[in-house]
C-alpha positions in Angstrom: -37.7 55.4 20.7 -38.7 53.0 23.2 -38.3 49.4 22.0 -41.2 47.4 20.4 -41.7 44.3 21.4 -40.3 42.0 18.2 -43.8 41.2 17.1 -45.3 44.4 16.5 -45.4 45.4 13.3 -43.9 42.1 12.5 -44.9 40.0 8.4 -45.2 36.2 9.5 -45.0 34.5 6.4 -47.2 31.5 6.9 -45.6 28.4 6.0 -47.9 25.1 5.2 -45.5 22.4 5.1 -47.1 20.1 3.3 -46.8 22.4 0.0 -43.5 24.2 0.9 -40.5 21.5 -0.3 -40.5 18.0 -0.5 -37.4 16.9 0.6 -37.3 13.2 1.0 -39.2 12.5 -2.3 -42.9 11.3 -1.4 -44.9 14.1 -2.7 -45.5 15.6 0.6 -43.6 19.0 2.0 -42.2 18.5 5.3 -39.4 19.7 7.7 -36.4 19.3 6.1 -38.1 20.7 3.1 -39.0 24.1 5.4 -35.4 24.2 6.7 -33.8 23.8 3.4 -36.0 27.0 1.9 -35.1 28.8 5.7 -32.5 31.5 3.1 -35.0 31.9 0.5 -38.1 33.0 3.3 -35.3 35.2 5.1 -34.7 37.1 2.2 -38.1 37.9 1.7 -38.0 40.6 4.1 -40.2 39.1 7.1 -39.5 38.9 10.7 -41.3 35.1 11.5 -42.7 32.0 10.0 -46.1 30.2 11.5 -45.5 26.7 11.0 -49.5 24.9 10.2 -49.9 21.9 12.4 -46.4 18.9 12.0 -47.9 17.5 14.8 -48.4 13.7 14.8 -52.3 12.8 13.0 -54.3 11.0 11.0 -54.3 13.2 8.4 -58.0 13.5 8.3 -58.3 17.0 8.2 -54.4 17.5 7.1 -52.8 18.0 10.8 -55.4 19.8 12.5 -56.6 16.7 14.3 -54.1 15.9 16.3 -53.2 12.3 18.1 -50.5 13.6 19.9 -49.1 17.1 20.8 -45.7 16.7 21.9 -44.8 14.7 18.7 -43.6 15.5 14.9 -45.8 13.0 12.7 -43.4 10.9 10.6 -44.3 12.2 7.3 -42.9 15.5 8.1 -40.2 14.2 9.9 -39.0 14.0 13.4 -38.3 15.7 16.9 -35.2 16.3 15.6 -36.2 18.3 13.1 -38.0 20.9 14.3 -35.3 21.3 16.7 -33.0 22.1 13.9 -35.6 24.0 12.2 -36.0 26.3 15.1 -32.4 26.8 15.5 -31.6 27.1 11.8 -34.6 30.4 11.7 -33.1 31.8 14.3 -29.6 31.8 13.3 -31.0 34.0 10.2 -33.0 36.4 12.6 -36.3 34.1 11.8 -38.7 34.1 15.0 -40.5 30.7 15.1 -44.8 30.3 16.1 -46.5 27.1 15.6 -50.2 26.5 15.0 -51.6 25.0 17.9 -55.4 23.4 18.1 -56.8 23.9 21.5 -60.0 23.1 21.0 -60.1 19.1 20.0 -58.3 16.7 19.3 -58.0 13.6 16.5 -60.4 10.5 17.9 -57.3 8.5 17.5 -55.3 10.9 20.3 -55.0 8.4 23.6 -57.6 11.0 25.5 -60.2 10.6 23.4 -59.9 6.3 22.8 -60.1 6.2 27.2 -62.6 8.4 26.8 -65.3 6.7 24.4 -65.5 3.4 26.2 -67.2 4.4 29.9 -68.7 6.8 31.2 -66.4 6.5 34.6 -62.9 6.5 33.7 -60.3 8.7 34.4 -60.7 10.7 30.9 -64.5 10.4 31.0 -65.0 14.0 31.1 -62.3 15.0 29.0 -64.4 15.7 25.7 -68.3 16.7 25.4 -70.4 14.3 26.0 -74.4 14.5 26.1 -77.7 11.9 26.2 -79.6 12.2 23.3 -83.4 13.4 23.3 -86.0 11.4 24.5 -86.5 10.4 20.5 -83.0 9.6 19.9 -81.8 12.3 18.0 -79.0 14.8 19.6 -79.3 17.0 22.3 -79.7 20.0 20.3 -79.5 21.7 17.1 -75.9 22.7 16.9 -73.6 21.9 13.5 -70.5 21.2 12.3 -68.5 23.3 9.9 -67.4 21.2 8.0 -71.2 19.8 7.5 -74.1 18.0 9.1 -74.8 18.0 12.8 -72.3 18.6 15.4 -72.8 15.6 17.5 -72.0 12.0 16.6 -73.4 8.6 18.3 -71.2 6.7 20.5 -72.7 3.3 21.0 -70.5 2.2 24.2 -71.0 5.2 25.8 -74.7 5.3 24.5 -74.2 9.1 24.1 -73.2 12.0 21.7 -69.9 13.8 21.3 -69.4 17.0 19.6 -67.2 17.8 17.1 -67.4 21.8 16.2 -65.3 20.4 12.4 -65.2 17.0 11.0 -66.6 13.9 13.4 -62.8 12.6 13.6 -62.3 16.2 16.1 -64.0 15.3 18.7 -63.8 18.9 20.9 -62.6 18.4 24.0 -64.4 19.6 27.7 -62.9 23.0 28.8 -65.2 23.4 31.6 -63.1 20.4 33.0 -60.4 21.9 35.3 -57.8 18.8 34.3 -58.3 19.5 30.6 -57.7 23.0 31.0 -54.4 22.1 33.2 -53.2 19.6 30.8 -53.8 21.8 27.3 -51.5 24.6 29.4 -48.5 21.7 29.8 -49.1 20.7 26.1 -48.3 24.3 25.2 -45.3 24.4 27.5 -43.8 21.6 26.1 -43.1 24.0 23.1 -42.0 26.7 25.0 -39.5 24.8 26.7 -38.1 23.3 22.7 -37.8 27.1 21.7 -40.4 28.8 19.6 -41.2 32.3 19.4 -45.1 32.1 20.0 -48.0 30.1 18.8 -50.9 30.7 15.9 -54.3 29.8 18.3 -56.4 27.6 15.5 -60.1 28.4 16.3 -59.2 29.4 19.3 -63.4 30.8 20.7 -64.3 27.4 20.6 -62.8 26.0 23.5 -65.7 26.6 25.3 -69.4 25.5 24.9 -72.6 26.4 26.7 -72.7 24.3 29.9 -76.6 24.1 29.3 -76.2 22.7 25.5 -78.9 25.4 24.7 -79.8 25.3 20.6 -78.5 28.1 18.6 -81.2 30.3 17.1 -82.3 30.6 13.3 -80.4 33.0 11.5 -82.7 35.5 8.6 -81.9 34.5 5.4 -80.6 38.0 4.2 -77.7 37.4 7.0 -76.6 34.3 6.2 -73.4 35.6 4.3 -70.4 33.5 6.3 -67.5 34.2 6.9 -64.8 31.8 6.6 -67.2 28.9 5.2 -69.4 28.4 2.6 -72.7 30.4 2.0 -74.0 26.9 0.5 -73.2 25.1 4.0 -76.4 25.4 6.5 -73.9 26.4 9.3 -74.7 29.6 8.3 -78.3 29.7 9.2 -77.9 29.5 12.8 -76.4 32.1 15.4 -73.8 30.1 17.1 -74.1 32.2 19.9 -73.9 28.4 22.1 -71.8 26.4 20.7 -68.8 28.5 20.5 -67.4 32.2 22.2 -68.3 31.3 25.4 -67.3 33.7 28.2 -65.5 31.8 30.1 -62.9 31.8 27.7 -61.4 34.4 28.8 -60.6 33.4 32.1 -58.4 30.3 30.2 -57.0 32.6 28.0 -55.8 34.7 31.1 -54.4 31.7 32.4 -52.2 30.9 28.9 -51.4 34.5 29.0 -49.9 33.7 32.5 -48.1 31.0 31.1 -46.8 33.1 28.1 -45.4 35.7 30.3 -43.2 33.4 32.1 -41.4 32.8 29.0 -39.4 35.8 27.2 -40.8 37.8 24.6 -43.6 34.9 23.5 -46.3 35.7 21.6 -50.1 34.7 20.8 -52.3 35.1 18.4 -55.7 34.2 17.9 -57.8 33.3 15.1 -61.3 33.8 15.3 -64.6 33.5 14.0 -68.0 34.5 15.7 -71.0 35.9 15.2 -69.0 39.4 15.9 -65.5 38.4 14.8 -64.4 42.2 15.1 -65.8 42.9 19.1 -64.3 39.0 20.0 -61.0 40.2 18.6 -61.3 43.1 20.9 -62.2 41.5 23.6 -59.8 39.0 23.5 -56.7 40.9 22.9 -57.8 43.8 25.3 -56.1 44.2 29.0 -52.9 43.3 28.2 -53.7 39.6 30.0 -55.3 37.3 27.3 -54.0 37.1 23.9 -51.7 39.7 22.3 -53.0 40.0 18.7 -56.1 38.3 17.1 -57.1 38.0 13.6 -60.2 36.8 11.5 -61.6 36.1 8.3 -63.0 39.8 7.8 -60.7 40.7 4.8 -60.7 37.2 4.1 -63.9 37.6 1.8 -64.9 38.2 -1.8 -65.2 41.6 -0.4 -62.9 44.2 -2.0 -63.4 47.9 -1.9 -61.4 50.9 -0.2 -64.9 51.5 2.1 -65.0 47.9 2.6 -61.1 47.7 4.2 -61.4 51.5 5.9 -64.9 50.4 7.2 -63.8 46.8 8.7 -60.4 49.0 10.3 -62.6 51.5 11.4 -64.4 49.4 13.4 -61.8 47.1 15.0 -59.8 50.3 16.1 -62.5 51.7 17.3 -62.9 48.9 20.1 -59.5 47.7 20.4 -58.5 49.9 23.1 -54.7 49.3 24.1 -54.7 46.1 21.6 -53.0 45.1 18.6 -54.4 43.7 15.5 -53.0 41.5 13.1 -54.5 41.5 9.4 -54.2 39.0 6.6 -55.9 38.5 3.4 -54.8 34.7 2.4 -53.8 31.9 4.1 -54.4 28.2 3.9 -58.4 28.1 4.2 -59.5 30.4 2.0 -59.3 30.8 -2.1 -56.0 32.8 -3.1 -56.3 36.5 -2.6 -55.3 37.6 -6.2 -58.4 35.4 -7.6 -60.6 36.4 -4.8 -60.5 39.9 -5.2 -59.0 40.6 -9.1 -61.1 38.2 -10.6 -60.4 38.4 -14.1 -58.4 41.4 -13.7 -56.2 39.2 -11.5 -52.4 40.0 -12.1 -49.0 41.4 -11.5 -50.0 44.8 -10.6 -53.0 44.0 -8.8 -50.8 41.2 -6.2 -48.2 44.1 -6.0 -50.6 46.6 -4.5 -53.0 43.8 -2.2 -49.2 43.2 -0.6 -48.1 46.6 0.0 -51.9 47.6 1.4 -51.5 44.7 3.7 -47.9 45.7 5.0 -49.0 49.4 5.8 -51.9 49.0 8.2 -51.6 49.2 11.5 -51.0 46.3 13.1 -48.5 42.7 12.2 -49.7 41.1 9.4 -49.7 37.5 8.2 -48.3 36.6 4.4 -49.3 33.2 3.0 -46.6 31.5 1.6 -46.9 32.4 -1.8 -48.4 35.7 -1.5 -44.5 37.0 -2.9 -45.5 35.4 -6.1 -48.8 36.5 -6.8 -49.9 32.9 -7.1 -53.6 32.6 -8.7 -56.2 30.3 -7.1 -55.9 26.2 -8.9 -59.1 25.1 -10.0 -59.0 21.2 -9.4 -61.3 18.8 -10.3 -63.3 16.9 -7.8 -60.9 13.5 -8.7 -57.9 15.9 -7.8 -59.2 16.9 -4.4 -57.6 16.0 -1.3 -59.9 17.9 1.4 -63.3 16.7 2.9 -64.7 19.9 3.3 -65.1 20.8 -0.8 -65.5 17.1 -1.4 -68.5 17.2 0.2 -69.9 21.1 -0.5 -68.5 20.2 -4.2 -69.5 21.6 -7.1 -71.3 24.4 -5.7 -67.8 25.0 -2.9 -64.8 23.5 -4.3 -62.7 23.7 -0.6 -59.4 24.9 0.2 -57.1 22.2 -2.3 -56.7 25.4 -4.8 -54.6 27.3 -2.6 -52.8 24.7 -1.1 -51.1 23.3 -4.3 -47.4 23.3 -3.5 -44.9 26.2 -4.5 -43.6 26.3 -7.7 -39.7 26.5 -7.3 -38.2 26.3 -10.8 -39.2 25.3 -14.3 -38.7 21.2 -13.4 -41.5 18.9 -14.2 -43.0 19.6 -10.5 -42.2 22.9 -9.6 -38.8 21.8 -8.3 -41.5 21.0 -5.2 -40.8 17.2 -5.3 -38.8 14.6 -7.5 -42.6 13.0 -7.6 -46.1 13.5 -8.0 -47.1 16.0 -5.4 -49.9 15.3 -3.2 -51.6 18.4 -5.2 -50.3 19.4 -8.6 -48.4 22.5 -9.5 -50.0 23.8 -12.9 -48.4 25.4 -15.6 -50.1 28.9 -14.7 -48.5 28.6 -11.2 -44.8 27.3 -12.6 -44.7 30.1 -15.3 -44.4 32.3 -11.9 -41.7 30.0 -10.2 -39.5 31.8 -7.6 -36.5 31.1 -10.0 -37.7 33.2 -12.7 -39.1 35.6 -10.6 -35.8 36.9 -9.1 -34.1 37.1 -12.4 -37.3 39.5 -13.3 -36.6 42.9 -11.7 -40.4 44.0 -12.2 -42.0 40.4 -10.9 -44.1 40.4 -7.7 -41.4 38.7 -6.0 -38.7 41.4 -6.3 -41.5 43.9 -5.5 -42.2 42.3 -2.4 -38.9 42.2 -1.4 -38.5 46.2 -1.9 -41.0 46.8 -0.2 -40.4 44.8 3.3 -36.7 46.5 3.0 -38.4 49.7 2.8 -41.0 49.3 5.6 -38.3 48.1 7.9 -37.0 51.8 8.3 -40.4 53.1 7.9 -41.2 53.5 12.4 -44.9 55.1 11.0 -46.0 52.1 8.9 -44.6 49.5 11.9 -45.9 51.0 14.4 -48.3 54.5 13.8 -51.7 55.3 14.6 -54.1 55.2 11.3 -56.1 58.2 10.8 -58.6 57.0 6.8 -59.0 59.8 4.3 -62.1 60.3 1.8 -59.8 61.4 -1.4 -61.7 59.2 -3.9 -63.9 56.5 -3.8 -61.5 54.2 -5.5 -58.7 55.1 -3.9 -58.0 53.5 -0.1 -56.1 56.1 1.1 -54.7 56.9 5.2 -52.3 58.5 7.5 -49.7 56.6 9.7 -48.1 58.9 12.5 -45.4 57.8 14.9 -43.2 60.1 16.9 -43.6 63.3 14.8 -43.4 61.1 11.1 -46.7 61.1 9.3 -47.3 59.1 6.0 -49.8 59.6 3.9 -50.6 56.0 2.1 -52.7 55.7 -1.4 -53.7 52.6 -2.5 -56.0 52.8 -6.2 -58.6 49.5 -5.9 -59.3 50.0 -9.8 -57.8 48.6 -13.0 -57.8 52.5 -14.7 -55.6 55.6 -13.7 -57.3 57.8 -11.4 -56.1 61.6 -10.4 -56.5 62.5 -6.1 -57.0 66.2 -4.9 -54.8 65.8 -1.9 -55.8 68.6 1.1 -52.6 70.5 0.4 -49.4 70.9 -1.6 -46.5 70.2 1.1 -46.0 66.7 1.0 -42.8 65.1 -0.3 -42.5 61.8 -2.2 -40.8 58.7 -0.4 -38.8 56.8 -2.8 -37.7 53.0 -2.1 -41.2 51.1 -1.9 -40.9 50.2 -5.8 -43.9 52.1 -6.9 -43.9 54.8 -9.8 -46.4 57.6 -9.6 -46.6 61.0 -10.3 -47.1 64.2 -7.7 -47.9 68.1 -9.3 -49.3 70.0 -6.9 -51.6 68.7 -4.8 -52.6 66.6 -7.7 -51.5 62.6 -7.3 -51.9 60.3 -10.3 -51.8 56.7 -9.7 -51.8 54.0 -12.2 -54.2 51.0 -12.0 -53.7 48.9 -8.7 -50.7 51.6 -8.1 -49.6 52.7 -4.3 -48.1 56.0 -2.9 -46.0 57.4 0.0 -45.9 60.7 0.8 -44.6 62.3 3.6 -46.8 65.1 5.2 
């Protein structure tokens, strides 16, 4: 078999540090914390941790508003550290990517204070500046994420800036060759300390529309978001200005470059557009941008087996010689065993979402947690930390509830910290601490763990074509193929048993993946939120 580069096929278990292990005792996760916990991720089964944003910040949108690239903010610790946490992964066969945020900065990096003050020094076209309308009011109608317009009034500049997420990210200007230059030397400086390849926060914003045109109105039966709240008014508008611009691919062409001068580095993209699934296309097609993209489309309320085969479907179908990369949790969006299960949340339900999301085609990302089948926290608005539910709350309570911190053992905290965490770890979430977990042979934790051993020898599910099969409507089911091995994968959405006809009686059960079913015939029963593997 020819070899795969290390990253297809690869689980990258996310890791947010601020919730992984406290480790100097202030409530706060950090990188000592990450480094001490390196054994526990490496015997989970994956191939690479993604590191969210150490970098140094204010902290006003929790590290992705950054004051300065090239350093480690003291409350997760220092240079040092993430040298030794980078060394440490790789002794244990741990590839290291960092989240990056191309797209702005914090209004306290040193760009953005040179900036603000005159329209004629050296960084004075370094972020997006515009004159206001002949009334006052901004230049047009474009709006933050995170709420309210998407420009803010800067008095000694007598103009607007935008800001794409809170008005403390000022987005910096992309159509300006030096920022362009100077974002590429920012990313080598990590190249050059080590890591293994870099997680692209909103990476199709970089670029704006040169003409500030306003976005048009979105119909009100379309304004379903993706990634944000269906309350927020963002989601009446097209952003069809304001954000995937085409000449983003010409910078990402140029970051590819940069990439390829380094050995076996990879990139991945997140994205979210008005057509998440063609931008992830486009940008991971021609083997000279990025080399896998993901997006929020299976990280929505939405969960049926025409729902997954449908958004899969489409993305193969205009991926070309691409590779995707599929998650369905991470650190913006409610935890996926609430989101989906509901009240019929539990064991059996996490076991299957994780094995469904380890046999597509494509890498996958695993939020820390995932192996536990953490539920989502519901906090009250005095408990929250982040300004995006703060101010969408009650009707959008943010992304605190699945940020709370890992529960570790059966301590006060979670064995998390020696304090109050900065979130709190609630007594649903310890009862399913890691400690008791691996002493329970049936707990989600030991069933994840199977099953990553057992996909490792698995070539199909790593690295096959996917071919969907109609068998039943509440049964996801599909073939991988690679080099003459074919799979046939069965994944039952519902909380009863249901019986599939399968096309024909030759198939052979693969044991090893942890899951019990039972195969007469051509007749396959699977138990609620059961899996199977047959070879065909």
């Amino acid at each position: 078999m020819q070899q795969q580069p290390w990253w297809r096929g690869a689980i990258i278990y996310q890791v947010y540090p601020r919730s992984l292990m406290d480790a100097n005792g202030d409530g706060v996760g950090d990188l000592p914390g990450i480094i001490n916990r390196l054994d526990y991720i490496a015997s989970l089964g994956v191939d690479a941790i993604w590191v969210s944003p150490f970098f140094r910040s204010p902290m006003k949108d929790f590290g992705y508003d950054i004051s300065d690239y090239r350093d480690v903010d003291p409350l997760f610790g220092t240079l040092n550290d993430i040298d030794e946490l980078i060394q440490q992964a790789h002794a244990r066969g741990l590839k290291v990517m960092i989240d990056q945020v191309l797209s702005h900065t914090s209004d306290q990096h040193a760009w953005f204070q040179q900036s603000r003050e005159s329209r004629d020094n050296e960084k004075s076209d370094w972020y997006v500046w515009a004159d206001p309308s002949e009334d006052g009011t901004p230049p047009n109608n474009w709006l933050a994420i995170f709420g309210g317009s998407a420009w803010e009034w800067e008095p000694r500049r007598g103009q607007y800036y935008l800001h794409n997420f809170l008005k403390s990210q000022p987005d910096l200007n992309y159509h300006c060759i030096e920022v362009q230059a100077q974002m590429l030397d920012e990313v080598e400086f990590w190249l050059q300390r080590g890591v293994d390849g870099f997680r692209l926060d909103a990476i199709n914003f970089c670029f704006h529309d040169k003409s500030l045109r306003s976005n048009p109105a979105k119909p009100v039966d379309e304004r379903e978001g993706r990634g944000f709240s269906e309350d927020n008014p963002y989601a009446f508008q097209r952003h069809i200005y304001d954000k995937t611009q085409p000449e983003n691919l010409q910078f990402l062409q140029k970051l590819r470059a940069l990439f390829d001068r380094y050995d076996q580095i990879v990139s991945l993209g997140e994205i979210s557009s008005e057509n998440s699934l063609q931008t992830m296309a486009d940008y991971s097609r021609g083997n000279d941008k990025l080399h896998m993209t993901y997006s929020f489309e299976l990280l929505t309320d939405d969960f049926s087996p025409q729902y997954i085969r449908d958004t899969v479907s489409t993305l193969e179908s205009k991926l070309a010689e691409g590779w995707p990369c599929w998650a369905v949790g991470n650190h913006d969006v409610a935890r996926v065993v609430s989101r989906w299960g509901g009240a019929k949340a539990g064991d059996a339900l996490a076991k299957m979402v994780n094995a469904m999301l380890f046999s597509l085609r494509g890498s996958v990302c695993s939020y820390q947690g995932e192996e536990l089948g953490l539920p989502e926290v519901s906090l009250t608005l005095e408990q929250l930390q982040d300004p995006y539910g703060i101010t969408f709350w009650p009707r959008f309570k943010g992304r605190d509830g699945c940020r709370t911190p890992m529960p570790w053992g059966d301590t006060e905290h979670g064995g998390f910290s020696s304090v109050e965490p900065w979130l709190p770890v609630v007594e649903e979430h310890r009862r399913r601490n890691v400690a008791r977990q691996i002493k329970n042979q049936s707990s989600v934790l030991n069933a994840y763990q199977r099953f990553t051993q057992w996909r490792k020898e698995q070539n199909s599910l790593r690295y096959g074509d996917i071919e969907f099969v109609d068998l039943n409507k509440n049964v996801l089911s599909f073939y991988r193929t690679f080099a003459g091995e074919r799979v046939l994968c069965c994944f039952n959405f519902s909380e009863e048993s249901c019986e599939v006809t399968l096309p024909d009686d030759s198939n052979q059960v693969l044991t090893g993946h942890g899951f019990d079913f039972k195969l007469t015939g051509n007749k396959l029963m699977l138990p609620e939120f059961g899996a199977s593997f047959l070879q065909c």
